[in-house]
DRENNUBA-946910 format. One record per residue: residue in one letter; x, y, z of N, C-alpha, C in turn. Coordinates in pm, whole numbers. Layout:
% residues N
A_X_Y_Z_X_Y_Z_X_Y_Z
...
***
This chain:
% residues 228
X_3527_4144_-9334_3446_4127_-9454_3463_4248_-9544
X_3451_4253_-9677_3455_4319_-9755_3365_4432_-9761
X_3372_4536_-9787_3325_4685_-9799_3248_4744_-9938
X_3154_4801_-9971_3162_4852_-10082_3212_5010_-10083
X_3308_5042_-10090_3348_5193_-10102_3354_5255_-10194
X_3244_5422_-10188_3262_5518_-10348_3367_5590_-10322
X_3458_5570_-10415_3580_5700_-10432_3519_5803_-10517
X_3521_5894_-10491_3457_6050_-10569_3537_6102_-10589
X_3605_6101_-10698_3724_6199_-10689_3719_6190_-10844
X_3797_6332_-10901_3815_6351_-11052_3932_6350_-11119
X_4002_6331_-11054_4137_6271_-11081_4191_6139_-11109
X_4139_6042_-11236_4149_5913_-11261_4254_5869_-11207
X_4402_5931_-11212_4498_5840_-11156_4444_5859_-10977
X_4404_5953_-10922_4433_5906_-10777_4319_5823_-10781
X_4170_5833_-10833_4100_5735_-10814_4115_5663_-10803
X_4170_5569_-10939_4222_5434_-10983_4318_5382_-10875
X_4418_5451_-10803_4496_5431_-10748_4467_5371_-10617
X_4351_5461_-10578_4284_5454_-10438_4223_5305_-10467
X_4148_5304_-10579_4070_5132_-10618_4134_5062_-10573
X_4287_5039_-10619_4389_4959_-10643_4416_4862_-10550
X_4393_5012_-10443_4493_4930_-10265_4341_4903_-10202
X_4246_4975_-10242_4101_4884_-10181_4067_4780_-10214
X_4097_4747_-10351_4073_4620_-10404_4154_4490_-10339
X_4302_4541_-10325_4379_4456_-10243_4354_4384_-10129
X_4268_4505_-10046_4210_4500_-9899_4131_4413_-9905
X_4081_4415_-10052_3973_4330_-10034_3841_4367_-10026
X_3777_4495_-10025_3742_4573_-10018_3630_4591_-10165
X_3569_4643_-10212_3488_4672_-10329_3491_4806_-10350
X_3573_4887_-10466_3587_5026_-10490_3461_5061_-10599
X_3429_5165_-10584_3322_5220_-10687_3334_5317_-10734
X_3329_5403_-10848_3410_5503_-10848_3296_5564_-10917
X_3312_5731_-10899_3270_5868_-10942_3347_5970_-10984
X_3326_6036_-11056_3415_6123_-11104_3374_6276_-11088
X_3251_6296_-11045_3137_6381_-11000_3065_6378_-10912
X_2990_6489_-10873_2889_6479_-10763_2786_6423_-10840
X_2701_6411_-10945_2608_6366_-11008_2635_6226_-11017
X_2736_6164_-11062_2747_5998_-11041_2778_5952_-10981
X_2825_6050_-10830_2834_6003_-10688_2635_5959_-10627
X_2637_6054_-10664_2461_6075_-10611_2397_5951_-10699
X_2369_5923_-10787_2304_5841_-10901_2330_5693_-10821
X_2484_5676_-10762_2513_5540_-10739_2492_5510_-10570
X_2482_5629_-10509_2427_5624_-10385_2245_5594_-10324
X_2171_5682_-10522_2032_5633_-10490_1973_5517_-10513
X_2072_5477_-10610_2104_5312_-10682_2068_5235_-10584
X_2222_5212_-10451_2234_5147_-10341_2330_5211_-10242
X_2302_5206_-10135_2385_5269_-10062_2568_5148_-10018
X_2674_5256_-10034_2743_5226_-10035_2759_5187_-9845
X_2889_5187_-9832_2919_5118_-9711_3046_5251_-9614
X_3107_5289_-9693_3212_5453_-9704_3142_5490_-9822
X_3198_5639_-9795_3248_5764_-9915_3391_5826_-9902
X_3454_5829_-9980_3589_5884_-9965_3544_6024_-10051
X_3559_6087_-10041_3514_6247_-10084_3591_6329_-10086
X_3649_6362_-10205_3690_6474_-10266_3636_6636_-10237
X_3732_6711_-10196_3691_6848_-10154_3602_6891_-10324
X_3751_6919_-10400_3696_6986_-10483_3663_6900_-10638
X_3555_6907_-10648_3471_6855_-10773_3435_6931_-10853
X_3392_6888_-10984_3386_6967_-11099_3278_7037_-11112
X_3177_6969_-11051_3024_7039_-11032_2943_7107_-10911
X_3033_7035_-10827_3005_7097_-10686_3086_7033_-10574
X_3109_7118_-10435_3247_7109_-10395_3155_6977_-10324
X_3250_6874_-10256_3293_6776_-10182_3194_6830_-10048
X_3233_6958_-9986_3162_6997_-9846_3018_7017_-9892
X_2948_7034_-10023_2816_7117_-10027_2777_6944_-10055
X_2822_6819_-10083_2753_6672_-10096_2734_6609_-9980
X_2862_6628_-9867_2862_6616_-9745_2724_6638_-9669
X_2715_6787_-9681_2583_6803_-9625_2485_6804_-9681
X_2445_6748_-9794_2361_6721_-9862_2297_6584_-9824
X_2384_6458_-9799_2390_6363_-9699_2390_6388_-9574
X_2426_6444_-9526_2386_6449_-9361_2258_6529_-9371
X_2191_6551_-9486_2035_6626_-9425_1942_6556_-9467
X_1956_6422_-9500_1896_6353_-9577_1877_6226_-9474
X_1784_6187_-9441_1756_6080_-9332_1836_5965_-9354
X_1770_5913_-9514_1882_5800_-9577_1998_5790_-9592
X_2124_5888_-9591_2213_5872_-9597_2306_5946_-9453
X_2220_5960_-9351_2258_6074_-9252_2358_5996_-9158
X_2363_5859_-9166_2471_5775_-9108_2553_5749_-9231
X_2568_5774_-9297_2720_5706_-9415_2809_5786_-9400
X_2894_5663_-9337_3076_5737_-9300_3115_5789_-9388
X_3164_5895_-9397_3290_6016_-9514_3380_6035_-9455
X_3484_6009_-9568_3658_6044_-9500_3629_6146_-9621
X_3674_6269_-9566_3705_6397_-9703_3883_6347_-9745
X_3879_6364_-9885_4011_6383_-9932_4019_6530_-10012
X_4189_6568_-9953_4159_6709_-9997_4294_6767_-9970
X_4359_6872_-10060_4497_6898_-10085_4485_7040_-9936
X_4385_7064_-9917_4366_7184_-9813_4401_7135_-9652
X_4495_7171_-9583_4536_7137_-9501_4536_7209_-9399
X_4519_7313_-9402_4484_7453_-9267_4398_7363_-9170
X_4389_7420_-9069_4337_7379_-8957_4143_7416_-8966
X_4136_7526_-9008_3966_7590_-9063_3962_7540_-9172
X_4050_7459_-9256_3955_7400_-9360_3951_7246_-9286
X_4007_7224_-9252_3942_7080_-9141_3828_7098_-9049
X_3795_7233_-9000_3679_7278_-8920_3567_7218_-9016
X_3618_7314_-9126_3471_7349_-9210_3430_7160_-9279
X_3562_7079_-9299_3502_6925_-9350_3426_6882_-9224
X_3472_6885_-9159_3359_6812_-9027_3261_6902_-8967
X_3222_7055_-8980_3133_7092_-8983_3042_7052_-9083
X_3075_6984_-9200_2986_6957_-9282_2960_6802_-9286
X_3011_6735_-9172_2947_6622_-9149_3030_6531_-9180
X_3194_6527_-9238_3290_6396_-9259_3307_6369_-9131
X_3348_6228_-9098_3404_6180_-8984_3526_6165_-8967
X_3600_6192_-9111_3745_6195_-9094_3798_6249_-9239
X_3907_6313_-9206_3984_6394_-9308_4151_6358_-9320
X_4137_6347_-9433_4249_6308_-9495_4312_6374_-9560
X_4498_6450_-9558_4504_6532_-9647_4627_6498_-9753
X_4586_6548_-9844_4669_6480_-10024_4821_6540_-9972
X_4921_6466_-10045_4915_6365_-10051_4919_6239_-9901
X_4881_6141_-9938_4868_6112_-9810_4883_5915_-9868
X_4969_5858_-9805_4992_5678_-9827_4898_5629_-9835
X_4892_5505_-9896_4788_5439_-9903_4768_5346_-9805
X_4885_5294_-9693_4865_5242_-9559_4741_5335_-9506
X_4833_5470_-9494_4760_5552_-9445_4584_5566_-9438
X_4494_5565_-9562_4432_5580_-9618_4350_5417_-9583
X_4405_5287_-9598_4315_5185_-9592_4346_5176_-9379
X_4409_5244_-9336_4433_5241_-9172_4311_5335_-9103
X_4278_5453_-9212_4135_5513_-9134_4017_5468_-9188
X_4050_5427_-9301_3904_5330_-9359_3828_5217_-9268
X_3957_5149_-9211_3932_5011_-9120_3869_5102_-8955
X_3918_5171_-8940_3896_5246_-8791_3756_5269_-8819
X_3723_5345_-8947_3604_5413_-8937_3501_5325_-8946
X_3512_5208_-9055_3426_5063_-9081_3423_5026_-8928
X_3502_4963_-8870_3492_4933_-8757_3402_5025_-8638
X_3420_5146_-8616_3312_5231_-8567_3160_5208_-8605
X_3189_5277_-8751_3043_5266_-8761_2957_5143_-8852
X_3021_5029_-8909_2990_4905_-8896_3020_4824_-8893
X_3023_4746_-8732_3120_4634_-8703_3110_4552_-8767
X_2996_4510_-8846_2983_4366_-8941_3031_4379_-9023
X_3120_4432_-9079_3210_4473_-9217_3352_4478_-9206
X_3364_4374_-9049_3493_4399_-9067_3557_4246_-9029
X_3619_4159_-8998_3668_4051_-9044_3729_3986_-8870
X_3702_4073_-8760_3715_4056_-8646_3591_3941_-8624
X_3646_3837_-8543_3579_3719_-8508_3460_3770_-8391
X_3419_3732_-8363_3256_3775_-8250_3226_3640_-8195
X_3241_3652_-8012_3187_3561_-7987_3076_3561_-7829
X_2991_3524_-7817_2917_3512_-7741_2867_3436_-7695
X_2858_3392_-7602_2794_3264_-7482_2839_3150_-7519
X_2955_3111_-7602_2991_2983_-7671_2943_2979_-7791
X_2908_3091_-7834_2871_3090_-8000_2969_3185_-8056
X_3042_3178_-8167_3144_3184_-8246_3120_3209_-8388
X_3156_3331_-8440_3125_3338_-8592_3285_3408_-8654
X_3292_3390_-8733_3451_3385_-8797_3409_3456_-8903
X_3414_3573_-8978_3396_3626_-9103_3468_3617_-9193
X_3584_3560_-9167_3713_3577_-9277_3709_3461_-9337
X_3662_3302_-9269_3630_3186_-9280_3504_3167_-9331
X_3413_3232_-9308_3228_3200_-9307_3224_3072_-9215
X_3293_3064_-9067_3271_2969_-8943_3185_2964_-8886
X_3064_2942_-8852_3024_2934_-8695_3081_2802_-8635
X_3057_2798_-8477_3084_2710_-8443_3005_2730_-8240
X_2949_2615_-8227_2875_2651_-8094_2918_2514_-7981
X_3008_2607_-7878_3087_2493_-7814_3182_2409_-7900
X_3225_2472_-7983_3316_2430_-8038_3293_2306_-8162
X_3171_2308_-8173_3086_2209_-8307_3020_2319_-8395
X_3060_2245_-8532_3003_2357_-8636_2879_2346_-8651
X_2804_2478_-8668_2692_2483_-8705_2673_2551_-8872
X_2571_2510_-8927_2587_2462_-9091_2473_2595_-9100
X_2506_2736_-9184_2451_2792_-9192_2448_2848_-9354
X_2336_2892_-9389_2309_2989_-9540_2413_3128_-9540
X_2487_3119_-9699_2484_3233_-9667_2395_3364_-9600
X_2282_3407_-9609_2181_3506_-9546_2161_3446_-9410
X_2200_3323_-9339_2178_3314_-9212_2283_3368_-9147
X_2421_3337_-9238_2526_3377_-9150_2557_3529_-9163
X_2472_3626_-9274_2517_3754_-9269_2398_3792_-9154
X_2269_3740_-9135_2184_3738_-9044_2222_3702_-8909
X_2307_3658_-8857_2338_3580_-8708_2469_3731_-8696
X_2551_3725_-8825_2676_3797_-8786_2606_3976_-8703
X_2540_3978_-8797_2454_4141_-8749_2410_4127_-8635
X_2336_4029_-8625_2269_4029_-8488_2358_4024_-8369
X_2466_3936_-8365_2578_3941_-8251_2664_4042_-8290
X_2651_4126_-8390_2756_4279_-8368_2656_4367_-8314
X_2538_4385_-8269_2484_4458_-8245_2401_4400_-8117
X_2413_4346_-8003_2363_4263_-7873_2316_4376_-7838
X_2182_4291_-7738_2096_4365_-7714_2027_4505_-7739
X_1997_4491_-7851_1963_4597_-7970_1831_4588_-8074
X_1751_4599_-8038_1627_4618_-8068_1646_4661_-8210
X_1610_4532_-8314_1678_4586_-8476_1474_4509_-8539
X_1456_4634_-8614_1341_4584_-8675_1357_4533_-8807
X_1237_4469_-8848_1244_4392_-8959_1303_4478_-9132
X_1264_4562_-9078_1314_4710_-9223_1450_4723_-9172
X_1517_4734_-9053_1638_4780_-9059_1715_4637_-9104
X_1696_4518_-9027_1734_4398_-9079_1742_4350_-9241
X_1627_4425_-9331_1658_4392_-9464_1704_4507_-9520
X_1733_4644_-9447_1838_4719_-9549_1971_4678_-9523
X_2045_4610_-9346_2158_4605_-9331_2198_4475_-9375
X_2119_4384_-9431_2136_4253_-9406_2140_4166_-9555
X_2043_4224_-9627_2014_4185_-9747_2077_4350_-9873
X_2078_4429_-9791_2093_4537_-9871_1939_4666_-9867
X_2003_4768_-9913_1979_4890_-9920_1876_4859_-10027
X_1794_4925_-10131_1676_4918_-10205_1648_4762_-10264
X_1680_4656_-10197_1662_4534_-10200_1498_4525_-10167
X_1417_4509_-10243_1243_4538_-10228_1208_4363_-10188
X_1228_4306_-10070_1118_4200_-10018_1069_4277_-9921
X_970_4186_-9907_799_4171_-9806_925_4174_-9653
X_866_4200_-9557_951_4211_-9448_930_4030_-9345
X_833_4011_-9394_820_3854_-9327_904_3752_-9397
X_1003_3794_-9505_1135_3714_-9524_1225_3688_-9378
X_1202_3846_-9341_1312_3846_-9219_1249_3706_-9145
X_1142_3687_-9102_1061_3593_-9017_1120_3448_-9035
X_1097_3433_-9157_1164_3326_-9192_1308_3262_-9191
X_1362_3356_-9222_1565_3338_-9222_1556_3300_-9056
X_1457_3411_-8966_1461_3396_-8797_1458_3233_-8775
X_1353_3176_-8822_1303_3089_-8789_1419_2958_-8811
X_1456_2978_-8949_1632_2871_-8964_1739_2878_-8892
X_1751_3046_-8852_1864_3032_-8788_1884_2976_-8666
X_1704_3004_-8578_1663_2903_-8455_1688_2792_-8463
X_1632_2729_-8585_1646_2564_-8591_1804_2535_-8544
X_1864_2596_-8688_2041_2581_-8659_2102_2565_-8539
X_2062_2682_-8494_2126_2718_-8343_2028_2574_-8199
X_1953_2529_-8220_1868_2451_-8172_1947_2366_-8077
X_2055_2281_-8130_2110_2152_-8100_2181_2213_-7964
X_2218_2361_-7968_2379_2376_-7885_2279_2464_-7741
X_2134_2503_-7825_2033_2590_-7733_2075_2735_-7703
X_2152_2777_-7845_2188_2866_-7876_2044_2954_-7936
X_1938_2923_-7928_1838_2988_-8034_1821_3075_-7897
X_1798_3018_-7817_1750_3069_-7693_1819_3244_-7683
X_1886_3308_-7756_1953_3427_-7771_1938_3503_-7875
X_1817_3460_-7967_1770_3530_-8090_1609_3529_-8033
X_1594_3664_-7968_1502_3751_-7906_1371_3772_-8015
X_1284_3769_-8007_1134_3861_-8048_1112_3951_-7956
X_1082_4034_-8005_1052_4182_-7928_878_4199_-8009
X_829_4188_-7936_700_4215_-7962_627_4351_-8017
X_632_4330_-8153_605_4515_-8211_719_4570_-8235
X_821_4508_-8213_971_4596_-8249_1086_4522_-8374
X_1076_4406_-8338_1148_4321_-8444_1235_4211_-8323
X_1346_4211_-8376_1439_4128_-8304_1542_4164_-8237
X_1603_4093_-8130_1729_4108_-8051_1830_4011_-8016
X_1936_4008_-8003_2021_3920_-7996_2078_3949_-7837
X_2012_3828_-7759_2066_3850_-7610_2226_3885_-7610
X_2254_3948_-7529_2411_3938_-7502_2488_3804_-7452
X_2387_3708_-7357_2433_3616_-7291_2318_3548_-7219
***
């Protein structure tokens, strides 16, 4: 599934460039040209990556880094640093400041959409286009498939980004706030008893194959998706 990724960088052609082959991917590029309209579009909505530029016009790449990692809200958003500095202590100092991966200029654009996918994949499996299947239930992201025992089941879009989360994340105690920032989005303002409801369709859906039987209530906690 598609990504929203901020490129931060001040260099229009590599920006643009970087868009180019994300867009290809398939991917959703967003672009900054600063730390100030990096930040503005991060309090907006939270992106999905940061590709991060060492050096910026207003402030370096490492001092935004940790500016995000000290910040509760953004203290999980993957950063690949991009950066012409290649020494071994200036790779210390990007992941002392909290990137998960470093990239150094110039560097392919295989290259570049090959640690994007590693890192999406790490840190969020629902964003990535790998099929998921469990107990005879089947969800296809590249298709928008389910299918249970091998019969389709007819789902909403928001059921199927709702079912997909829940089986990338088995047996995982996910509450109703984390469910509508990962699910519906980041400053997306509903009542949290939406979640209740989408629960309640996707049970029905799943009903026929007795697949519901694996979309958990946790009492005081939110929801879980049995493993099996």
């Amino acid at each position: 599934m598609s990504a929203q990724i901020l490129i931060v960088e001040d260099e229009p052609a590599i920006r643009e460039l970087i868009a180019v082959n994300l867009r290809h991917a398939g991917h959703v590029p967003l672009q900054a040209a600063d730390v100030a309209s990096a930040r503005a579009q991060i309090d907006a909505a939270l992106p999905d990556l940061v590709l991060l530029d060492w050096m910026l016009p207003d402030m370096s790449g490492i001092d935004l880094a940790r500016q995000l990692r000290a910040d509760a809200r953004t203290r999980e958003l993957p950063i690949i640093m991009l950066t012409a500095r290649a020494e071994e202590t200036d790779k210390l100092q990007g992941f002392d400041a909290g990137a998960d991966d470093y990239l150094t200029k110039p560097f392919s654009p295989r290259e570049l959409l090959a640690r994007v996918r590693a890192l999406l994949r790490r840190s969020s499996p629902e964003s990535t286009d790998d099929p998921v299947e469990i107990a005879g239930l089947r969800l296809e992201p590249d298709t928008f498939r389910v299918t249970a025992q091998g019969a389709p089941v007819d789902l909403s879009p928001t059921e199927f980004r709702l079912l997909h989360y829940l089986m990338k994340h088995p047996d995982r105690v996910l509450s109703r706030a984390k469910l509508l920032d990962s699910v519906w989005g980041d400053h997306v303002f509903i009542e949290e008893r939406t979640v209740d409801v989408h629960i309640r369709r996707l049970r029905l859906a799943l009903q026929r194959s007795g697949h519901d039987r694996l979309v958990d209530t946790v009492r005081g906690g939110g929801y879980r998706f049995l493993p099996a």
